[in-house]
DSSP file (Angstrom, degrees, kcal/mol; ACC not computed):
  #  RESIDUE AA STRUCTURE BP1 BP2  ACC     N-H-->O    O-->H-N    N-H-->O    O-->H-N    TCO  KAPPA ALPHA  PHI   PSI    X-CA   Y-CA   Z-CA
    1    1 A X              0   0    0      0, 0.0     2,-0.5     0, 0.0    28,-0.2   0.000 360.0 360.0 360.0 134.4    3.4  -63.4   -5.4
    2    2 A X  E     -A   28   0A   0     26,-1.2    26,-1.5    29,-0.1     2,-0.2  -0.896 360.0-162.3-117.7 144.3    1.6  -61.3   -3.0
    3    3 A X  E     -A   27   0A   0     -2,-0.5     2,-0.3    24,-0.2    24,-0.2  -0.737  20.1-157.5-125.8 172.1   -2.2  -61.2   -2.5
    4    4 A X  E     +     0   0A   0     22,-1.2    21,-1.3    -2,-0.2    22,-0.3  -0.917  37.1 166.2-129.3 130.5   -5.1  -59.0   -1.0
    5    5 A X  E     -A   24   0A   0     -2,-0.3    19,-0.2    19,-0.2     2,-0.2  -0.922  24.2-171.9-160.7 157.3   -8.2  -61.1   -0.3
    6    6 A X  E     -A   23   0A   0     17,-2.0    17,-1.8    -2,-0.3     2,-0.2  -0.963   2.8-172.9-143.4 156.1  -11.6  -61.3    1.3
    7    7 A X  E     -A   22   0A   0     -2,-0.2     2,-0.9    15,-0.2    15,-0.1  -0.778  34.4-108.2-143.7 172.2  -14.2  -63.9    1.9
    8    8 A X    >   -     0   0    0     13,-0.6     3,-0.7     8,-0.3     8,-0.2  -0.839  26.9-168.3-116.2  89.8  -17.9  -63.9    3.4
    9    9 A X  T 3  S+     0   0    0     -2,-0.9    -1,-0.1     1,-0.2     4,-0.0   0.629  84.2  70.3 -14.4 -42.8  -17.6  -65.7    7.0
   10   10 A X  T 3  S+     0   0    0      2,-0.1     2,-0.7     6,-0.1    -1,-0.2   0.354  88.0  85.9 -98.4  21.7  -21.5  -65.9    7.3
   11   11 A X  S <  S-     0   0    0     -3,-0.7     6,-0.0     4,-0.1    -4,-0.0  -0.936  97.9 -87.0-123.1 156.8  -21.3  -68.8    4.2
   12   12 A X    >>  -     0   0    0     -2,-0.7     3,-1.4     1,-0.1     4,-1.0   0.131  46.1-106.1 -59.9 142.3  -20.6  -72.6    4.9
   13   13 A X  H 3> S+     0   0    0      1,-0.3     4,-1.6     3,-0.2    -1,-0.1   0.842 117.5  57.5 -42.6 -35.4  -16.7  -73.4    5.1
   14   14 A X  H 34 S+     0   0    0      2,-0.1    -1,-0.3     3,-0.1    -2,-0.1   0.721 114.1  32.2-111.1  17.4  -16.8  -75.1    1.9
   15   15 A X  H X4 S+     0   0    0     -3,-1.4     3,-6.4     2,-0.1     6,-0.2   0.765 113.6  58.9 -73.6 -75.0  -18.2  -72.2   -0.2
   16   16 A X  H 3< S+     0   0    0     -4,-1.0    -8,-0.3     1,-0.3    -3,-0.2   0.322 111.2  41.2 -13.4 -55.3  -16.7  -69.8    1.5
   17   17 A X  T 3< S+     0   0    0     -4,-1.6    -1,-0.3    -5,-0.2     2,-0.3   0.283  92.6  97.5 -75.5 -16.2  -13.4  -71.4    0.8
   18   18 A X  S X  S-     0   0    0     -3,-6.4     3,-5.8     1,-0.1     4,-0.4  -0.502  82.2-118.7 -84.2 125.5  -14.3  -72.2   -3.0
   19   19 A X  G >  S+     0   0    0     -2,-0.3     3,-2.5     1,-0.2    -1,-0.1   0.915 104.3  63.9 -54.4 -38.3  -12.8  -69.2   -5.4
   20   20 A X  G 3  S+     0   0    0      1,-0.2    -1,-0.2     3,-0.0    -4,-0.1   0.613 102.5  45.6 -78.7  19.2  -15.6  -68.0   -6.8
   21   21 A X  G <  S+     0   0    0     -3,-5.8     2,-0.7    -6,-0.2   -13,-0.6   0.102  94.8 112.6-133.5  29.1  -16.9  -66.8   -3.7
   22   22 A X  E <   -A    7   0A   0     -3,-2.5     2,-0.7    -4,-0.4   -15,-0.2  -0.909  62.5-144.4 -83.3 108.4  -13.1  -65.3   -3.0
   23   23 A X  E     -A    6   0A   0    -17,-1.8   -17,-2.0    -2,-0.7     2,-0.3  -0.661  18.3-169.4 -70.4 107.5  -13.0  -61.8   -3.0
   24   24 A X  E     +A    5   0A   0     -2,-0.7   -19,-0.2   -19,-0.2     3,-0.1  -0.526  17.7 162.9 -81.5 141.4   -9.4  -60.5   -4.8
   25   25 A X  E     +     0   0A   0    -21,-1.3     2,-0.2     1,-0.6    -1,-0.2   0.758  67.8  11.0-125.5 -36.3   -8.7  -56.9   -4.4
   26   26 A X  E     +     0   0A   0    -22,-0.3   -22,-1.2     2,-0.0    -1,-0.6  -0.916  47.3 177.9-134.6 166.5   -5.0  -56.9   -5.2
   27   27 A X  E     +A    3   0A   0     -2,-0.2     2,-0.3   -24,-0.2   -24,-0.2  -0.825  23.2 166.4-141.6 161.2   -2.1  -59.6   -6.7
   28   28 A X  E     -A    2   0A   0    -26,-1.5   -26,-1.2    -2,-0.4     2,-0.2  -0.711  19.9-149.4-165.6 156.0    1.6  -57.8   -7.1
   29   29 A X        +     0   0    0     -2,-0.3     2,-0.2   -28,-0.2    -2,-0.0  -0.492  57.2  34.8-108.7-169.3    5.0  -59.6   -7.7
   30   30 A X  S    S+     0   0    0     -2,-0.2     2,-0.2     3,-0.0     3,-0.2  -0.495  99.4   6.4  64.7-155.1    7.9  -58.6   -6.6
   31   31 A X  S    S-     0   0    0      1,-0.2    -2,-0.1    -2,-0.2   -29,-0.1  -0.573  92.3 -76.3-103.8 137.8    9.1  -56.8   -3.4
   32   32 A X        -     0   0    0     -2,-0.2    -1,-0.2     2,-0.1    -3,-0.0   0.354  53.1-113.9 -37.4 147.0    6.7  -56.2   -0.5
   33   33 A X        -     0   0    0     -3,-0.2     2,-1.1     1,-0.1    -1,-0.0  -0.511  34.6-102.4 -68.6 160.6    4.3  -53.2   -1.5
   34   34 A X    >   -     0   0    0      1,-0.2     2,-2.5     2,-0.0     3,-0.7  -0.260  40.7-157.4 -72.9  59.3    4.9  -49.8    1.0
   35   35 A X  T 3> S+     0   0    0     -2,-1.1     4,-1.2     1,-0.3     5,-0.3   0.272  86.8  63.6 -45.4  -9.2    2.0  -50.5    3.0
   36   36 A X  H 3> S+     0   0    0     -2,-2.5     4,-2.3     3,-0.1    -1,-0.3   0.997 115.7  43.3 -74.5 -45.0    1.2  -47.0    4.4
   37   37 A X  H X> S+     0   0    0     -3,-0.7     4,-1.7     2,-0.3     3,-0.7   0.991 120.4  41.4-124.9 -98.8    0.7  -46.4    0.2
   38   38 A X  H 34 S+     0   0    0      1,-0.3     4,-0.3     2,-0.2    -1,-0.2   0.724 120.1  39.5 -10.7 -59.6   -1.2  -49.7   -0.4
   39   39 A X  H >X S+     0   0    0     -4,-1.2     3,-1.9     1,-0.2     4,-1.0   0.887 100.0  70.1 -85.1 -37.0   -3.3  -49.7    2.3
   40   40 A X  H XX S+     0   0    0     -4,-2.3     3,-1.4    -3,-0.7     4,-0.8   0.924  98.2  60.3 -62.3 -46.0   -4.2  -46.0    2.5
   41   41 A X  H 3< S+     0   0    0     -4,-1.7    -1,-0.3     1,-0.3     4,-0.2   0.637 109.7  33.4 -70.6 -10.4   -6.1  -46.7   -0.5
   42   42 A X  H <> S+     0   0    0     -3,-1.9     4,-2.5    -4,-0.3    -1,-0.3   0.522 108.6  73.7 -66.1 -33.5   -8.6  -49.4    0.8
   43   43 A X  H <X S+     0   0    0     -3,-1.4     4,-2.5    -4,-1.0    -2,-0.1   0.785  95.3  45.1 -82.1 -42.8   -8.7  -47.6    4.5
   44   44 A X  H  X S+     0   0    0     -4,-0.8     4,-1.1     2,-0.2     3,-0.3   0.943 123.9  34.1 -54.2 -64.8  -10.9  -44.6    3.6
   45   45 A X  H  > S+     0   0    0      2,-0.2     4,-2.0    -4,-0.2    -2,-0.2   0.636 122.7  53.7 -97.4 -37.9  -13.6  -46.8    1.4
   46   46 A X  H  X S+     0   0    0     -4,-2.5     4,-0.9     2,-0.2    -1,-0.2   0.808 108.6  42.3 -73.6 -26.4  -12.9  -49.7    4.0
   47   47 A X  H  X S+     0   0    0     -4,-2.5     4,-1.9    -3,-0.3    -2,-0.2   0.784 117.3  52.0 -78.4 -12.7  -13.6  -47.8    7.5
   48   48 A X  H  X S+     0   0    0     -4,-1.1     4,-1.7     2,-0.2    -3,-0.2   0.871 109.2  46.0 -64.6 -59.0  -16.7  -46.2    5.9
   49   49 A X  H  X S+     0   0    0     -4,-2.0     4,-1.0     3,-0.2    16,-0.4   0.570 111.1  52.5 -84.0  14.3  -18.0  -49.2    4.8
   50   50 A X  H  < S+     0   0    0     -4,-0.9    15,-0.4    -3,-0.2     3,-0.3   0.949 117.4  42.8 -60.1 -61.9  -17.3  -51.0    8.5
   51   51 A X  H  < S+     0   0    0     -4,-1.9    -3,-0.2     1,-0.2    -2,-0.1   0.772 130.5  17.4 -67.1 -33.3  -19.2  -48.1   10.0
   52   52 A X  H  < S-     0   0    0     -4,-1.7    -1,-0.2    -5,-0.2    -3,-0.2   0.570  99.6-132.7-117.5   8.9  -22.3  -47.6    7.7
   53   53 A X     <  -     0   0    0     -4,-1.0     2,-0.5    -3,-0.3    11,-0.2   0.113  31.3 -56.4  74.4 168.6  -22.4  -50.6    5.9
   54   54 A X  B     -B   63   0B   0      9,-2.5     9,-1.2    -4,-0.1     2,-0.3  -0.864  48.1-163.5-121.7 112.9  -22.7  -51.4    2.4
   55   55 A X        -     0   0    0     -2,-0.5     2,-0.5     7,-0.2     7,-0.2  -0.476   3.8-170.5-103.8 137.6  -26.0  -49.9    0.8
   56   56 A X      > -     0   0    0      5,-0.5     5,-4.8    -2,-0.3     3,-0.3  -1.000  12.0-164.6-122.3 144.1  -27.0  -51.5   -2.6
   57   57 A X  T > 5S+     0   0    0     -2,-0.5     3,-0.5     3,-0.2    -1,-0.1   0.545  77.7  50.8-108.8 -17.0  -29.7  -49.3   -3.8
   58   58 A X  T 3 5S+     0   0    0      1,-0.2    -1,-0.2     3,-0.1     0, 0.0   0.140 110.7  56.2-106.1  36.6  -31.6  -50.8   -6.6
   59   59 A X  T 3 5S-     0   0    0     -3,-0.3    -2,-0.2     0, 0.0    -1,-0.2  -0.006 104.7-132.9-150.7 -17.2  -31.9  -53.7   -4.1
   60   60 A X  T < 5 +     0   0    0     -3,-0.5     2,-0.3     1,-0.1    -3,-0.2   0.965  70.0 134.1  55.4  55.1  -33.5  -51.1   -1.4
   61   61 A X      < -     0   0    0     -5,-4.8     2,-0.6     2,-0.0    -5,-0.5  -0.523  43.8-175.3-154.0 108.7  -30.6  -53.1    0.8
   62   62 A X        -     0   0    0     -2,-0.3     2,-0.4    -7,-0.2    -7,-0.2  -0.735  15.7-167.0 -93.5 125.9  -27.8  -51.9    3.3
   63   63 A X  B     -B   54   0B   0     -9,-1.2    -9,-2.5    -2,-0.6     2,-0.5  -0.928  12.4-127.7-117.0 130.2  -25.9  -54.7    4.3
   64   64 A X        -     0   0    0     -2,-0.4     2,-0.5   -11,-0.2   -14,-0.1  -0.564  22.8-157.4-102.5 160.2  -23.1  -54.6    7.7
   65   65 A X        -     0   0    0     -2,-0.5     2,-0.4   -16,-0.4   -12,-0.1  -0.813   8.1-164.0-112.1 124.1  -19.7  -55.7    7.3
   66   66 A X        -     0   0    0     -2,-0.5     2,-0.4   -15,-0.0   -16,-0.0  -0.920  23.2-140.5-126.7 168.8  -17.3  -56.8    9.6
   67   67 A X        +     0   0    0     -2,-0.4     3,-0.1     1,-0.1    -2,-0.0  -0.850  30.4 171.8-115.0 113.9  -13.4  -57.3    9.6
   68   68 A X        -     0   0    0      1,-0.5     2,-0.3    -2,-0.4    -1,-0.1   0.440  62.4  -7.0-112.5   0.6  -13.4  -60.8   11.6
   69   69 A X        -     0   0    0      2,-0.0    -1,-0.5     1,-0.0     2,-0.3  -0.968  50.9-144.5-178.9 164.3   -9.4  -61.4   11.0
   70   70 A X        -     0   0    0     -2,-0.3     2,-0.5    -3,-0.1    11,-0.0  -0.958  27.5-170.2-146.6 103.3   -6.3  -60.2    9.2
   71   71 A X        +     0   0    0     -2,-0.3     2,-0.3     6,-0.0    -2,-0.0  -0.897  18.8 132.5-127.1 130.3   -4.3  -62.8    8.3
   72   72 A X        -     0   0    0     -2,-0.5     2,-0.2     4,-0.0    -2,-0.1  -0.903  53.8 -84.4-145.1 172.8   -0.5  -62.8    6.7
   73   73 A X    >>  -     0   0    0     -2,-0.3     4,-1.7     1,-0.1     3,-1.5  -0.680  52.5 -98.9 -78.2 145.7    2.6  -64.4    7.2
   74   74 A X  H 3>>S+     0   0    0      1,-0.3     4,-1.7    -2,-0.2     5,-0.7   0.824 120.4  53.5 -58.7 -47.3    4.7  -63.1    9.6
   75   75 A X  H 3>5S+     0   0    0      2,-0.2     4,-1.5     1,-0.2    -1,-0.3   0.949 118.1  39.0 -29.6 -54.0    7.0  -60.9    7.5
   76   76 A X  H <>5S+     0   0    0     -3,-1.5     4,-1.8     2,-0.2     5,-0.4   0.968 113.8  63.1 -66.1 -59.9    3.6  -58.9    5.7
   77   77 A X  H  X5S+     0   0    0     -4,-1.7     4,-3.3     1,-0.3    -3,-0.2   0.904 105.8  39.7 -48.5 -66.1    1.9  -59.1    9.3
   78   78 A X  H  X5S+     0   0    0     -4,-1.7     4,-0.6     2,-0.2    -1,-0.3   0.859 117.3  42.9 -59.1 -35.0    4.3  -57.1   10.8
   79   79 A X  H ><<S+     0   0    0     -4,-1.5     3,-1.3    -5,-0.7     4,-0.2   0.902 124.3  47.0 -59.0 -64.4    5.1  -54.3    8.2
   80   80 A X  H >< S+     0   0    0     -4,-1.8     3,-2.0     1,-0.2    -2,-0.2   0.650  94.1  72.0 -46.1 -41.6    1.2  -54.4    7.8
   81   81 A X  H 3< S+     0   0    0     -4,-3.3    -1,-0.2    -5,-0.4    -3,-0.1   0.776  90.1  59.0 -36.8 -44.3    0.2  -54.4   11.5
   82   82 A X  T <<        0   0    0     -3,-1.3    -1,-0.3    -4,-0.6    -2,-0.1   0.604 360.0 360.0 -54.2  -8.7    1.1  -50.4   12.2
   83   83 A X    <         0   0    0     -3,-2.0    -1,-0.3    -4,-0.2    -2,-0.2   0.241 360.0 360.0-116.1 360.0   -1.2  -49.1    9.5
């Protein structure tokens, strides 16, 4: 199985690390995904919110986001890296 996930760095190691404060975005089986395909669809909606942040509005609260690591096994890493 291949996964997509993200977690919030600024919470203590053993939430952070607990699933229900793992963010999933994707799961597939099978054969790697094409990753210019995959990824293009996260990239738009993910550099947008790196650069302006992430506004919740009935919360009056823009919050900024940062990408602190990209971690795969080496196979994934390397298709992934180029995109």
């Amino acid at each position: 199985m291949h996964a997509f996930f993200s977690t919030v760095c600024e919470l203590p190691p053993i939430l952070r690390n607990s699933n229900k404060n793992i963010i999933t975005h994707s799961l597939w089986t099978g054969s790697s995904p094409d990753f210019n395909t995959f990824l293009s669809r996260h990239n738009n909606q993910l550099d947008n919110i790196l650069k302006n942040g992430l506004t919740i509005e009935s919360l009056n609260l823009n919050l900024r986001i940062n990408c602190h690591a990209f971690i795969a096994d080496a196979p994934e890493r390397a298709s992934a890296i180029k995109y």
